[in-house]
C-alpha positions in Angstrom: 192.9 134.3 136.4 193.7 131.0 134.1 191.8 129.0 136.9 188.9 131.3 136.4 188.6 131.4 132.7 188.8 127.5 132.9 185.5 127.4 135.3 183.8 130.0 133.0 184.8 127.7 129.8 183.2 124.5 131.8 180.4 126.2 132.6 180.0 127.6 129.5 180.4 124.3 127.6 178.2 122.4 130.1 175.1 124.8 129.6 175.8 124.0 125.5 176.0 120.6 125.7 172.9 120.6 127.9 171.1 123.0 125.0 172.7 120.6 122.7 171.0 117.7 124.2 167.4 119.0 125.5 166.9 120.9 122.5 168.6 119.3 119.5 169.3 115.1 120.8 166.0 114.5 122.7 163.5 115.9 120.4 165.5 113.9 117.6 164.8 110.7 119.4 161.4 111.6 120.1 161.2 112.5 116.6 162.5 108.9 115.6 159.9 107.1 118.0 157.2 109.2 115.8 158.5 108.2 112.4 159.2 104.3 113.5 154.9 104.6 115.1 154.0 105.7 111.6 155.9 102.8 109.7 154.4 100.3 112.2 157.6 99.4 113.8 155.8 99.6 117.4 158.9 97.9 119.1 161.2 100.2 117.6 158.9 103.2 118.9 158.6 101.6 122.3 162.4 101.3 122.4 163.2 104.8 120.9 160.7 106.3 123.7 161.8 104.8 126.7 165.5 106.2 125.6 164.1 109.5 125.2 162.4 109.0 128.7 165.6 107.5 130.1 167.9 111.1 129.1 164.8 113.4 130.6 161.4 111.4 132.4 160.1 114.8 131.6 159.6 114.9 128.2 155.7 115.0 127.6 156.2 114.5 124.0 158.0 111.0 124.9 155.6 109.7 127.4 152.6 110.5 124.2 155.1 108.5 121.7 155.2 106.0 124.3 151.8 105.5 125.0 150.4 105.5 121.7 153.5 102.8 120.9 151.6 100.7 123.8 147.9 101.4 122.2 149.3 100.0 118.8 150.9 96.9 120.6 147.5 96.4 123.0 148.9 97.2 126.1 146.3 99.7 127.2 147.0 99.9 131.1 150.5 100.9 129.9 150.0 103.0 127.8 147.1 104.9 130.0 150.2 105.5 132.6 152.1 107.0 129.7 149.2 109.2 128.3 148.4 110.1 132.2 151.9 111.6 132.2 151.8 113.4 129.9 148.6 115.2 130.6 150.3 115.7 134.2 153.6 117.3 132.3 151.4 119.5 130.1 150.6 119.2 126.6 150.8 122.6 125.7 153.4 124.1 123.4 154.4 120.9 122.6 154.3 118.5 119.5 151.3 116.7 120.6 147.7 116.8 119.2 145.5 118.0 121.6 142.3 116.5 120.6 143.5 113.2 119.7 145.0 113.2 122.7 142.6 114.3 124.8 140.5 111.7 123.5 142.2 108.6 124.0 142.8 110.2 127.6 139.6 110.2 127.8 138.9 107.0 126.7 141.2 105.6 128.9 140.2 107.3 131.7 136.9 105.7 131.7 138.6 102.2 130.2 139.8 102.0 133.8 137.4 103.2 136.0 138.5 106.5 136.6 134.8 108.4 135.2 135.5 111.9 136.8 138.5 112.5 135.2 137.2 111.3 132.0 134.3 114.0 132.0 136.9 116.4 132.8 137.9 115.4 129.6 135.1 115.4 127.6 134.3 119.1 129.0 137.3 120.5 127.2 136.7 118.7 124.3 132.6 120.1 124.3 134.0 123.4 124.5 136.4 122.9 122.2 134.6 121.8 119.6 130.7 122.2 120.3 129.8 120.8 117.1 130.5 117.3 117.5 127.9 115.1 119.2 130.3 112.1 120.2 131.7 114.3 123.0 128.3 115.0 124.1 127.3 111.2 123.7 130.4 110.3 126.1 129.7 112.3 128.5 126.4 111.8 128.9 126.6 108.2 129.2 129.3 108.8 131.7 127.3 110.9 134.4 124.4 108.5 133.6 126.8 105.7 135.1 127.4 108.4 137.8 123.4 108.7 139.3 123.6 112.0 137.6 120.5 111.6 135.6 119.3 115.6 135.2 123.2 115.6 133.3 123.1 112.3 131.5 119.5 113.2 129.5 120.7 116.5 129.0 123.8 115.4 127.4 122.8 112.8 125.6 119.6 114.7 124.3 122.3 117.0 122.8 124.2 114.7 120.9 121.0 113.0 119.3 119.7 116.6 118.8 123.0 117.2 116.4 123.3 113.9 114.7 119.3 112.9 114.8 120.5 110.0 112.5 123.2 108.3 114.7 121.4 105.0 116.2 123.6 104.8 118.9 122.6 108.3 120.3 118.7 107.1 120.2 119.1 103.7 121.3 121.3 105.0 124.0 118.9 107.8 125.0 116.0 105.0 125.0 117.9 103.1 127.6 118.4 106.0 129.8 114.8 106.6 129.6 113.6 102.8 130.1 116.2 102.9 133.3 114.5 105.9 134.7 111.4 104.3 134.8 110.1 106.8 131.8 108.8 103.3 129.3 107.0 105.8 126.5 110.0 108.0 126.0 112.3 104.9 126.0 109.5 103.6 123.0 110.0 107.3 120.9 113.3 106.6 120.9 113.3 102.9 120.3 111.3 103.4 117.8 113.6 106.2 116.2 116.7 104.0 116.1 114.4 101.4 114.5 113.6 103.4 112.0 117.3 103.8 111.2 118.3 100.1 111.2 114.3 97.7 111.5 116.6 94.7 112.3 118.8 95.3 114.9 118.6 92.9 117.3 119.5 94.5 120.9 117.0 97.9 119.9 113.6 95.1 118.9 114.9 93.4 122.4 114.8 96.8 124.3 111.6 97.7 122.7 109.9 94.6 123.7 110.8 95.1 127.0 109.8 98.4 127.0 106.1 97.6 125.9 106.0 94.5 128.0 107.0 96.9 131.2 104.1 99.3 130.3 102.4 95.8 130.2 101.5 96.2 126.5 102.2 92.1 126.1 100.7 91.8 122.5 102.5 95.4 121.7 105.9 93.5 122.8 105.6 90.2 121.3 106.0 91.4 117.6 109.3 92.7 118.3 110.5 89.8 120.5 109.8 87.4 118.1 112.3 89.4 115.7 115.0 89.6 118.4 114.5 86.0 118.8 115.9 85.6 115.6 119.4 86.7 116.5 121.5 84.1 118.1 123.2 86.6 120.3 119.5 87.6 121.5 117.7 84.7 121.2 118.5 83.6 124.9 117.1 86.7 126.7 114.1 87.3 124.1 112.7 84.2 124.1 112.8 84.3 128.0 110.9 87.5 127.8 108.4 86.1 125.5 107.7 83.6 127.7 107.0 86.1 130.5 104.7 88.0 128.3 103.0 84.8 127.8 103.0 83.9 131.3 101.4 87.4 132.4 98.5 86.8 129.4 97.7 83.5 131.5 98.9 81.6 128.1 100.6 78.6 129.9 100.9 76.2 126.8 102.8 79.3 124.9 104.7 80.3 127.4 106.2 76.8 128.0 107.0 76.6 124.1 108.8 79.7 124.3 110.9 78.7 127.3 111.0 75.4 126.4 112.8 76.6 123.2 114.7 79.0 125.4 116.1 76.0 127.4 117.4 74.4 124.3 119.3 77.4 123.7 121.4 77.3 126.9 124.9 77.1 126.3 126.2 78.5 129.9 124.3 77.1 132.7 125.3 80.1 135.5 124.5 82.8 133.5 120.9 84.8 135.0 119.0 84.3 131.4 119.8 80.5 131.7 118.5 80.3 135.0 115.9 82.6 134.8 114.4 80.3 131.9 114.9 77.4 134.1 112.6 79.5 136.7 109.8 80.4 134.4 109.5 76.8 132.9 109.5 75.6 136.7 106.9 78.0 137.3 104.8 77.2 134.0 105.0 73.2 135.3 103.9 74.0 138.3 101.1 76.1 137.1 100.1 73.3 135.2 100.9 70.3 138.2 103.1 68.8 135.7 105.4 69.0 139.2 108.4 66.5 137.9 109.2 68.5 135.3 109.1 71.0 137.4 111.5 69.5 140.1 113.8 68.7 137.1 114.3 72.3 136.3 114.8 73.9 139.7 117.3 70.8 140.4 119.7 71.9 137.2 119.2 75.1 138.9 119.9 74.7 142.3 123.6 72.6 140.5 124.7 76.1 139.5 123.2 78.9 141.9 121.2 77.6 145.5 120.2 80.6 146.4 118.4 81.6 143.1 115.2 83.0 144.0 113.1 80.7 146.1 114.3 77.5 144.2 115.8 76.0 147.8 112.0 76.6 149.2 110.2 75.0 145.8 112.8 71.5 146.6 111.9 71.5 150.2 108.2 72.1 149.3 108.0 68.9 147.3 110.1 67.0 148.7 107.5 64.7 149.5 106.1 64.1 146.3 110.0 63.3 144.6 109.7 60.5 147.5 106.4 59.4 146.4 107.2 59.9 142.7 110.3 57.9 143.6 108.9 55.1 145.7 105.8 54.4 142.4 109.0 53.6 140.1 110.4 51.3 142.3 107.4 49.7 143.0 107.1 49.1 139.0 103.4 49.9 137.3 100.4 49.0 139.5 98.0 46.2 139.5 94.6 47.1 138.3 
């Protein structure tokens, strides 16, 4: 009898200590792991967490303290596996905000590649709170990265539709358009994010190529010479000014423009770099000024041989570098 009132006392005291400790100890820690997050003490947080995880790995709240500890110290692929466990454990019920949460999630999810889960995401979050275009915008851009197209303008149509005034839902919707082939929508919306903001460099650079795909050159040249005026656009718009020049049979203009473009070059390998390289070339040759030619497709045959046909051009004239070479060391000729 004493034996069995000893068992019953155990058990008794082991189911308390175990109430004691998942519903009292642990959600203290966790607890202290949120109040060290919000007085910036992010190793403390990480610390406090991984204790809390340590006593029960299935604590959602933790793994949530834990991961946004990781955001706050930059460790994003940690603190995705955190936020990932979480969502797995189940949010519900629990001292975690759901749309925060499922944002970041989301966020995270596409961070690293994993876009289907991400618009599983973002579908919640529409539902949840219809009103707000930024899900909408997310999304859309997400299935557009998918091939889903019929999804991606349909989203992203919505989001613009409820904030009309946000330039990245235009310009973003413009680039959808200008990708699908669809150059005058692409220009509506161009030109409605330029309403918004006239100097922004990327939207002028994306409207000039818009007009100079519809092959509207003198339409795109006004707003490349704008872009032009951005150093972080300057590259790429003064190469496209050049082709517009080129395809208006304007040879002298388009070999200022690239020649300008050229000067600009800060990393040889990149494509803008060597596709100014190649229109230059191509202007030279146009206009037999063929060593200058050679002297472009040579800097660009150091960084990439098998750009474009630049192997064929060398081979082509390799005769003439001969000739061109054997009239130097032969010194100027008697006349």
């Amino acid at each position: 009898m004493t034996a069995t009132i000893i068992i019953v006392l155990a058990a008794g005291l082991a189911i308390l200590v175990f109430f004691l400790v998942k519903n009292i100890l642990l959600p203290k820690k966790a607890a202290a792991a949120a109040e060290f997050l919000n007085q910036n003490n992010v190793r403390k947080a990480i610390r406090t967490a991984k204790a809390a995880l340590e006593a029960d790995p299935q604590n959602a709240e933790a793994h949530y303290l834990l991961g946004k500890a990781y955001l706050a110290d930059k460790r994003e692929e940690q603190a995705f596996r955190e936020y990932r466990s979480a969502s797995r454990l189940g949010i519900q019920g629990k001292n975690i905000p759901e749309t925060e949460f499922r944002e970041t999630l989301a966020r995270l999810y596409a961070q690293f590649r994993e876009e289907e889960e991400a618009l599983k995401e973002y579908v919640v979050l529409i539902k949840q709170h219809p009103e707000r275009p930024e899900y909408y915008f997310q999304a859309g851009k997400l299935f557009s990265g998918r091939g889903k197209p019929d999804l991606a303008e349909q989203y992203l149509r919505k989001a613009s539709t409820i904030n009309p005034r946000e330039i990245r839902y235009r310009y973003e919707l413009g680039l959808f358009y200008h990708q699908c082939k669809r150059p005058k929508e692409a220009i509506m919306e161009f030109d409605a994010a330029l309403k918004l903001n006239p100097v922004d460099g990327q939207i002028l650079l994306s409207m000039g190529k818009a007009y100079k795909d519809t092959k509207d050159y003198a339409g795109a040249l006004p707003f490349l010479e704008k872009a032009s005026r951005e150093q972080e656009f300057k590259l790429r718009s003064l190469v496209e000014l050049g082709g517009c020049y080129m395809s208006l049979n304007m040879l002298d203009k388009a070999i200022g423009e690239l020649e300008r473009a050229v000067n600009v070059i800060e990393k040889e390998a990149e494509p803008d770099s060597l596709y100014a390289r190649y229109f230059l070339a191509m202007c030279f040759e146009k206009t037999q000024e063929f060593v200058k030619a050679i002297a472009q497709w040579d800097k660009i045959y150091a960084q990439k041989k098998n750009f474009r046909d630049v192997g064929a051009k060398l081979t082509q004239y390799i005769d003439y570098r001969v000739s061109e070479t054997d009239k130097e060391a032969s010194g100027p000729s008697k006349r």
